[in-house]
C-alpha positions in Angstrom: 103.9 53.4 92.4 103.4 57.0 92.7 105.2 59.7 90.0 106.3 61.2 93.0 110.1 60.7 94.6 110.0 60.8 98.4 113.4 61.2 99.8 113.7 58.6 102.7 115.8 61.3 105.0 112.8 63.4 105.2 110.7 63.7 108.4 107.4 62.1 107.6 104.1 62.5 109.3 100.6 61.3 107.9 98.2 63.3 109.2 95.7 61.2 111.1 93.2 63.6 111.2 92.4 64.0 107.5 88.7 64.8 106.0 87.0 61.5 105.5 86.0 62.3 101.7 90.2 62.4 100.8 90.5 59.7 102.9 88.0 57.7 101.0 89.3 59.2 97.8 92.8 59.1 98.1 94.9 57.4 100.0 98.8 56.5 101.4 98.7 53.2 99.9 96.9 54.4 96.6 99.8 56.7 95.6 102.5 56.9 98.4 101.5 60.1 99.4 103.0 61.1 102.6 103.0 64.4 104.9 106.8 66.1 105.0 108.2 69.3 105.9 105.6 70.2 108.6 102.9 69.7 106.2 99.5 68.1 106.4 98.3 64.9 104.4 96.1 67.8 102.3 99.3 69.7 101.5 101.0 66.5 100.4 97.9 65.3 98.2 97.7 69.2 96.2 101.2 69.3 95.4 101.1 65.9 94.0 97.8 67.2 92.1 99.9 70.3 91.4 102.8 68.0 89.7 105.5 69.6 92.7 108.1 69.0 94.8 107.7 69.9 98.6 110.7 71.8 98.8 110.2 74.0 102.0 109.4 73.7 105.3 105.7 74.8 106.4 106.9 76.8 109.0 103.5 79.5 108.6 100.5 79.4 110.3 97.2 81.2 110.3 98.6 84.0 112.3 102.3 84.2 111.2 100.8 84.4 107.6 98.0 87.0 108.4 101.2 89.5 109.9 103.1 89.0 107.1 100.5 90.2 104.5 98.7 92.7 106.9 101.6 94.5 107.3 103.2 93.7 103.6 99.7 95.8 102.4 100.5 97.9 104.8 97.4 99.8 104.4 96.8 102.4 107.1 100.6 102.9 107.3 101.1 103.7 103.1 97.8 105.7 103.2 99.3 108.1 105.8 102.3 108.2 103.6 101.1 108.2 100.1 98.4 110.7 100.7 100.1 113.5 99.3 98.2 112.2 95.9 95.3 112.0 97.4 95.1 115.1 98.6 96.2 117.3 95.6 93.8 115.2 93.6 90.8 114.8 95.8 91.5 116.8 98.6 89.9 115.5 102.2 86.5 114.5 101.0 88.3 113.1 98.2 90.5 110.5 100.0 88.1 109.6 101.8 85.4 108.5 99.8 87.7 107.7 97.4 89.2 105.0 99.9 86.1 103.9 100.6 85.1 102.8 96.8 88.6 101.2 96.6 87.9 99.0 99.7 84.1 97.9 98.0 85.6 97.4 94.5 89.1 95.8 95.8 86.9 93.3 97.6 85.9 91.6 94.3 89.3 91.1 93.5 90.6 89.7 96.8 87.5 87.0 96.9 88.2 86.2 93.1 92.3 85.7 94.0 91.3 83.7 96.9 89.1 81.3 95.4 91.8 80.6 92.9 94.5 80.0 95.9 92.0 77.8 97.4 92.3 75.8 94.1 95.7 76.1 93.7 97.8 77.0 96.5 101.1 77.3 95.0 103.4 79.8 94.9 103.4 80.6 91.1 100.0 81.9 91.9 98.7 84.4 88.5 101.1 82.7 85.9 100.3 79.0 87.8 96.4 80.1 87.6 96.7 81.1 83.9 98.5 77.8 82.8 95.7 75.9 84.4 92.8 77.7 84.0 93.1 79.5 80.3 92.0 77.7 76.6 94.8 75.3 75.5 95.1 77.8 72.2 96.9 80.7 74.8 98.0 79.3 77.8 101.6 79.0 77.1 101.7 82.4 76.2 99.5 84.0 78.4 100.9 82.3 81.4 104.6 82.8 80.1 103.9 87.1 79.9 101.6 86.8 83.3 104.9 85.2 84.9 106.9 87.6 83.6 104.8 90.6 84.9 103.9 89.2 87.9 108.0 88.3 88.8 108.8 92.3 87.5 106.0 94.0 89.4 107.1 92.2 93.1 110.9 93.2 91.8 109.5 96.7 91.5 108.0 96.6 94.7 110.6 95.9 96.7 112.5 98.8 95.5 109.7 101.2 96.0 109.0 100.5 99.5 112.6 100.5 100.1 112.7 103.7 98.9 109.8 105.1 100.7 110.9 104.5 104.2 114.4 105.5 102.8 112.8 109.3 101.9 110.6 108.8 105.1 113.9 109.1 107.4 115.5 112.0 105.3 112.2 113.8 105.9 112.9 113.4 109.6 116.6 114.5 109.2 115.0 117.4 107.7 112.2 118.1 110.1 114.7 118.2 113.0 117.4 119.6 111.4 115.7 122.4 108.6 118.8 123.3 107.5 119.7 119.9 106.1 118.6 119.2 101.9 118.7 115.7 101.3 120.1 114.5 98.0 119.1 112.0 95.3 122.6 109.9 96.3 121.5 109.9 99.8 118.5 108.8 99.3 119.8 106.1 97.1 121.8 105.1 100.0 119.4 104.6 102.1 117.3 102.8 100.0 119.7 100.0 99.5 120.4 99.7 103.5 116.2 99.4 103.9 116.9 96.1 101.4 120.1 95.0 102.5 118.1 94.5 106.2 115.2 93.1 104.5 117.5 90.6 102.4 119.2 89.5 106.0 115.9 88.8 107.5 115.3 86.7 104.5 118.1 84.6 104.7 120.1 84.3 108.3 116.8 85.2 109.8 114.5 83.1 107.2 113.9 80.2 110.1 112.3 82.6 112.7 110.5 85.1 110.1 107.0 83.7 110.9 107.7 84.3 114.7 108.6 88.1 113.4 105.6 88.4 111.5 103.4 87.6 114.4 105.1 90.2 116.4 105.3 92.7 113.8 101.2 92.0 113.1 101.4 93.0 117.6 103.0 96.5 115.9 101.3 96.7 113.3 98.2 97.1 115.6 99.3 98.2 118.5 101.3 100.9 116.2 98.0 102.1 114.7 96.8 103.6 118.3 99.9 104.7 119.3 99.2 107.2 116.0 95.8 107.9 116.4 95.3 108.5 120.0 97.7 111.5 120.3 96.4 112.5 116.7 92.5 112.1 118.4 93.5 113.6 122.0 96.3 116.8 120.7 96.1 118.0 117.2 93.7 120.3 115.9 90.2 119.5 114.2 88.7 120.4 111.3 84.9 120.6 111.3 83.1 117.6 110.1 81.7 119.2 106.4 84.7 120.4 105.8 86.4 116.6 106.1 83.6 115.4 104.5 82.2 117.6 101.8 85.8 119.5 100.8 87.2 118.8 97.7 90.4 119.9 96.2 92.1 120.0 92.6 95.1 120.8 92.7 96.6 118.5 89.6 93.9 121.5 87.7 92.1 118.6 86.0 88.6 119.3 84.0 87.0 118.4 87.0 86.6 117.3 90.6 85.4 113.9 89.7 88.4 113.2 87.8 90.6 115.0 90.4 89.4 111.9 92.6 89.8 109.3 90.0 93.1 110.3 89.3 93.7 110.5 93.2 92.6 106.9 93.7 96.3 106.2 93.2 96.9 106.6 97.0 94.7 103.8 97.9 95.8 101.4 95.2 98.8 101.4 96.1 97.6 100.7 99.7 95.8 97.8 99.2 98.1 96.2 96.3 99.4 92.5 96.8 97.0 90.8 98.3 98.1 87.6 96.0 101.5 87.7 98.6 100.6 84.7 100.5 99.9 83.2 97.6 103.3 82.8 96.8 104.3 81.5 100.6 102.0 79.0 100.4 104.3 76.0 99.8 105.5 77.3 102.9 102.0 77.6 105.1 100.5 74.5 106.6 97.4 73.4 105.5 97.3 75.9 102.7 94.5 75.8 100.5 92.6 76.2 103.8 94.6 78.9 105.5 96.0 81.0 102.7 92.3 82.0 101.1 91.4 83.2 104.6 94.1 84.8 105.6 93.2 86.8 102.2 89.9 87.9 103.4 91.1 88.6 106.7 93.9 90.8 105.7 91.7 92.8 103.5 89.1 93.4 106.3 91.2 94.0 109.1 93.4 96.8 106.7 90.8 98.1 105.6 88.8 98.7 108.8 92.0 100.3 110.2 92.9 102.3 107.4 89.6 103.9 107.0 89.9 104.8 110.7 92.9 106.6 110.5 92.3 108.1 107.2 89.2 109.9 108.3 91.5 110.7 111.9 94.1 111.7 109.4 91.9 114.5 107.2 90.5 115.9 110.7 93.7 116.7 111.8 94.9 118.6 108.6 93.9 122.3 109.3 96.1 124.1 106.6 96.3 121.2 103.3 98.6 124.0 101.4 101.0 124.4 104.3 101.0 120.2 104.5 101.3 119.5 100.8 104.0 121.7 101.0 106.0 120.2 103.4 109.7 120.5 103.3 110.2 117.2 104.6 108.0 115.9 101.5 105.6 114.2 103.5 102.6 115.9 104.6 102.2 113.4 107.7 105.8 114.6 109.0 103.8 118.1 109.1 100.3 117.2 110.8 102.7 114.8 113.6 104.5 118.2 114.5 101.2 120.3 114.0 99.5 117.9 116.8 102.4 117.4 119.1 104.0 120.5 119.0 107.1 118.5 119.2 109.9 117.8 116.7 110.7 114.6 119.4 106.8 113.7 119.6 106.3 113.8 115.9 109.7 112.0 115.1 108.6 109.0 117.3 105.4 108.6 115.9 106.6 108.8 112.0 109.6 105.9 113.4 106.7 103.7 114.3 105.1 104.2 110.1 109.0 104.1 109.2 110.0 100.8 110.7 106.8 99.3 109.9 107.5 99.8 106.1 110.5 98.4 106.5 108.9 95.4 107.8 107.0 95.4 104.6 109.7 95.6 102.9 111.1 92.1 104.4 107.6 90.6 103.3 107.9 92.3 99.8 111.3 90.6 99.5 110.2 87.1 100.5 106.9 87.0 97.8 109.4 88.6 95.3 111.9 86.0 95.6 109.3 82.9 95.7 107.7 84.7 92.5 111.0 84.2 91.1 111.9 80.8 92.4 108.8 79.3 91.1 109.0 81.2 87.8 112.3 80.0 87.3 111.3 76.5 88.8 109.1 76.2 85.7 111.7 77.1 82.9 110.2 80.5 82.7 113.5 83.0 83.2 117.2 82.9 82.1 119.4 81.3 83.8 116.1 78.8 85.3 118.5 75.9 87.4 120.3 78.9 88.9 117.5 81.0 90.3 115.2 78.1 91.0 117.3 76.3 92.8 116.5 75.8 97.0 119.7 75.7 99.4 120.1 74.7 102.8 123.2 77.0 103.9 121.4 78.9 106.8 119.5 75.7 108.2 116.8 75.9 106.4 115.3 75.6 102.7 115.6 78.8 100.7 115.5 80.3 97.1 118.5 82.0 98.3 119.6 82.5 94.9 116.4 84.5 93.8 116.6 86.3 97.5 120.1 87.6 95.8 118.5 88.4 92.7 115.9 90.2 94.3 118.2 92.4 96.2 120.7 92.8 92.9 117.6 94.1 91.2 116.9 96.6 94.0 120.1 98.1 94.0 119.9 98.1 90.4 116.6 100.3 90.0 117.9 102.6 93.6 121.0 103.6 91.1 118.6 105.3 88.5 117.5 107.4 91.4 120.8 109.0 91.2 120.5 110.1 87.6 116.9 110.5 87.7 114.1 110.6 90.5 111.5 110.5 87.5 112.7 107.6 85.6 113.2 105.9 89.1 109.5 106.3 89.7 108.2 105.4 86.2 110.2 101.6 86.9 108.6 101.1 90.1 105.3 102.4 89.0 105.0 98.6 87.5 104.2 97.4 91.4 100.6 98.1 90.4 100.4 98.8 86.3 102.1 94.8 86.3 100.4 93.3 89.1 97.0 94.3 88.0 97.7 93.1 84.8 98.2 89.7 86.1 95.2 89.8 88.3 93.0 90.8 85.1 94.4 87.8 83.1 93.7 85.4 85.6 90.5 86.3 87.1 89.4 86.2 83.0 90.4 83.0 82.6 89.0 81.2 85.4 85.6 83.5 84.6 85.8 82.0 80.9 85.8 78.8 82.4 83.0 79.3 84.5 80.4 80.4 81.6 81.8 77.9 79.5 80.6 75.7 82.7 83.9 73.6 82.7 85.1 71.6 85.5 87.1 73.8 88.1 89.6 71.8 91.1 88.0 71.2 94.0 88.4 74.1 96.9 87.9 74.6 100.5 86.7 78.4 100.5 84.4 79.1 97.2 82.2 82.2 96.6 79.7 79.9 95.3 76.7 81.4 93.0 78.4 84.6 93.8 81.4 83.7 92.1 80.6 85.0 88.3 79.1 88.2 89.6 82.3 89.0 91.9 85.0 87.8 88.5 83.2 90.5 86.6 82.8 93.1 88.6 86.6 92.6 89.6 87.7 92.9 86.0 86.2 96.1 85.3 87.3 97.8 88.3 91.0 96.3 87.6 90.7 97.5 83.9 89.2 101.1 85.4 92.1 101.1 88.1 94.9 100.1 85.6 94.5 102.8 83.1 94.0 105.4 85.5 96.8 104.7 87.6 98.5 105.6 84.2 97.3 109.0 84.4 100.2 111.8 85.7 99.3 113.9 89.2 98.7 116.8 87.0 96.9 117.9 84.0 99.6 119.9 82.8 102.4 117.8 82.5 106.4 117.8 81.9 109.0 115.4 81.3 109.4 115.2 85.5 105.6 114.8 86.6 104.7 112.7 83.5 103.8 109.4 85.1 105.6 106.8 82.6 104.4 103.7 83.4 102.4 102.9 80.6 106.1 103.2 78.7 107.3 100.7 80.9 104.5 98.2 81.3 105.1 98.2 76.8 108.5 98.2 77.1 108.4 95.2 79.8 105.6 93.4 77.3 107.3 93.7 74.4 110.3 92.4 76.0 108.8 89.6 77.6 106.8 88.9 74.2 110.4 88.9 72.2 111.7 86.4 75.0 108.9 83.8 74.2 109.7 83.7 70.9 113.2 83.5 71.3 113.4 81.4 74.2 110.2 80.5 76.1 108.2 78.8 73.5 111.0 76.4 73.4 112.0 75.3 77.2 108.4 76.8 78.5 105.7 74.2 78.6 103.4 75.9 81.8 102.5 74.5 85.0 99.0 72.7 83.4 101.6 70.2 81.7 103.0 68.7 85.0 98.9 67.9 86.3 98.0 66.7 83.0 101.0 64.3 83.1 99.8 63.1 86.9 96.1 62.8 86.0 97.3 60.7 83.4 99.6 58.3 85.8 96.8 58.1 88.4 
């Protein structure tokens, strides 16, 4: 009799239509292994492998699943609104080519992370990966920190892109009204309404969010033309040499190449989270399939676009002082108006980057929450029954608690705004210090157990021979990336442009480090104990 408790009210399927090798190797009768919540016989047989409960629904498919990470990167979109960095430390030439590295090096990283979700498609993902794959000596530890950072860094990313699209729309008060300052308060404001919708959309809206993510993949396209048609057909162009061969420095760094390196920060954060369907896959049918694809595909279609219309985007900014300068704080707002010739013109167009942030904001909030759920699933926060516990109270199976969580801890972090705009930024800066953290962790452990030529899970998209060139040359570019997303904008710094995060990433450590002594070592065991304990009852 399998380990595994079926509840009889379930709907059951077995998929007929199985691969003949699992068919062969494992069957219905051999361990009671049945297909539930819209799940495939393959789903059913990796959670049992996985030592988990099929708790949700697989209401995702291949398409539903590539819109809700295409447009949670949102990389065309938060290169057009980040690129102020970019552009003091890089200039035109600089984003560019600067983006372009990113996409190569990035690459590694997203074929690394994918060949792990293929493996294990669950949605602890990094922590999950570092339980299993890490020595026995550290993988309580380092699986216990990676959860920790992994869970802080989605928490911090909700609030950022909250507050972006929340700054976005005071910038188009401002545009349109010149007169009108916006205030740290309002901006606050606004920033909890952008996660009060996404938190709705998570819960009352949770059953029809994969139909919503296909339609906001349709804007997510169809939103890219509608920006760079009128920016190709009406605004003004600079010559090609100077898109492509001026540089700028305006952080007053030693030099232009570390203008650029220091710039790279726009582009990071552009392509940052590409584990998110990671953590939906125990809600994606036929996951360890569909997930690692929908990886590659994400990263390829984003990044085709957002080359596009960053090159579009630099051709079209004839005067880079008057746009960095921008009284609406966003030197798009300017280079809209500048091609237009229209306050209406350019306000539509900047609605169509605006509401599509706050789409990525809904998709933030869902891999947030699910980061938490499974975190807390496995003993690893406070308060563990409470946040990893799935209700039924809007027809369907949610962490609703951890979607309240989330949200508490985005109002939370949009009230230090109020006090303080830098401190606000220096917590959210651990969307990519954190994150990449996590990534570098658990690409080295599955790499250590490559050389050591131990025996990996079986997967259905592998990089093959590839694989040990790609971990490598993903951990240096991680480790590069990290410490110079550290850096501040400028050279000469103060207490308000000092970029902080490598205060908080310590401070988040050490705390994490103090809470697995105090706490975790003793209710934390790690994900790798509940597939021991089935190997052993197979």
């Amino acid at each position: 009799m399998s380990a595994v408790e079926v509840d009889p009210t379930m709907d059951k399927e077995v998929v007929p239509t199985m691969d003949k090798e699992l068919a062969q190797s494992t069957t219905v009768e051999d361990h009671g292994i049945v297909a539930t919540h819209n799940g495939t016989y393959r789903d059913a047989q990796e959670m049992y492998r996985l030592g988990k409960k099929q708790e949700f629904k697989r209401n995702f498919r291949f398409i539903s699943i590539l819109g809700f990470t295409c447009t949670l990167m949102a990389t065309w979109e938060a290169m057009i609104a980040t690129s102020a960095f970019g552009l003091i430390d890089g200039g035109l030439a600089g984003v560019i080519w600067v983006f372009l590295g990113t996409v190569v090096f990035f690459s590694t990283m997203v074929c690394s992370m994918a060949d792990m979700a293929s493996m294990a498609p669950t949605s602890g993902g990094q922590y999950h990966w570092v339980s299993e794959f890490a020595p026995p000596s550290t993988q309580k530890f380092l699986s216990y920190m990676v959860g920790w950072l992994s869970a802080l860094g989605w928490q911090a990313g909700t609030a950022s892109t909250a507050y972006l699209a929340g700054t976005m729309i005071l910038g188009l008060i401002n545009l349109n009204y010149p007169s009108y300052t916006p205030t740290q308060w309002q901006g606050t404001l606004i920033t909890i309404a952008v996660a009060l919708v996404a938190t709705f959309f998570n819960t009352y809206g949770a059953s029809q969010l994969p139909t919503l993510e296909g339609l906001i993949l349709v804007l997510h396209i169809f939103g890219f033309f509608a920006i760079l048609i009128p920016l190709w057909v009406l605004a003004p162009k600079n010559p090609a040499s100077k898109v492509f061969g001026e540089f700028n420095n305006g952080g007053e760094w030693p030099s232009i190449g570390t203008a650029c390196i220091i710039g790279q920060i726009a582009p990071v954060f552009a392509f940052v989270g590409p584990d998110s369907a990671v953590h939906m896959s125990e809600e994606i049918k036929d996951a360890s399939k569909i997930v690692p694809r929908c990886m590659i595909w994400t990263a390829l279609l984003n990044a085709s676009m957002g080359f596009v219309m960053i090159i579009t985007y630099c051709f079209c900014i004839t005067d880079l002082e008057a746009a960095l300068g921008s009284t609406t704080g966003y030197p798009f707002i300017d280079v809209f108006y500048s091609a237009t010739g229209s306050k209406g013109g350019a306000t539509a167009m900047a609605c169509i980057i605006v509401v599509l942030i706050i789409c990525a904001c809904i998709s933030i909030l869902a891999t947030a929450s699910r980061q938490t759920f499974a975190f807390a699933r496995d003993n690893g926060l406070p308060f563990s029954p409470v946040f990893g516990k799935v209700t039924n109270r809007t027809g369907l199976e949610l962490p609703l608690n951890a979607v309240l969580i989330s949200l508490t801890i985005t109002i939370i972090i949009a009230l230090i705004n109020i006090g303080s705009t830098a401190a606000f930024n220096s917590v959210v800066s651990l969307l990519v210090t954190s994150l990449f953290v996590s990534y570098f962790i658990s690409i080295s452990c599955i790499l250590l157990k490559r050389l050591r030529g131990e025996p990996l899970p079986p997967s259905r998209w592998s990089m093959g021979r590839a694989a040990i060139p790609m971990n490598i040359i993903a951990l240096f570019y991680i480790a590069f990336a990290c410490i110079m997303s550290m850096f501040p904008i400028f050279y000469k710094v103060t207490p308000v442009n000092m970029n902080w995060s490598v205060l908080v990433l310590g401070f988040v450590t050490g705390l994490a480090t103090i809470l697995y002594f105090v706490r975790g070592r003793k209710v934390y065991e790690g994900p790798v104990t509940y597939i021991k304990s089935r190997e052993l009852m197979d």
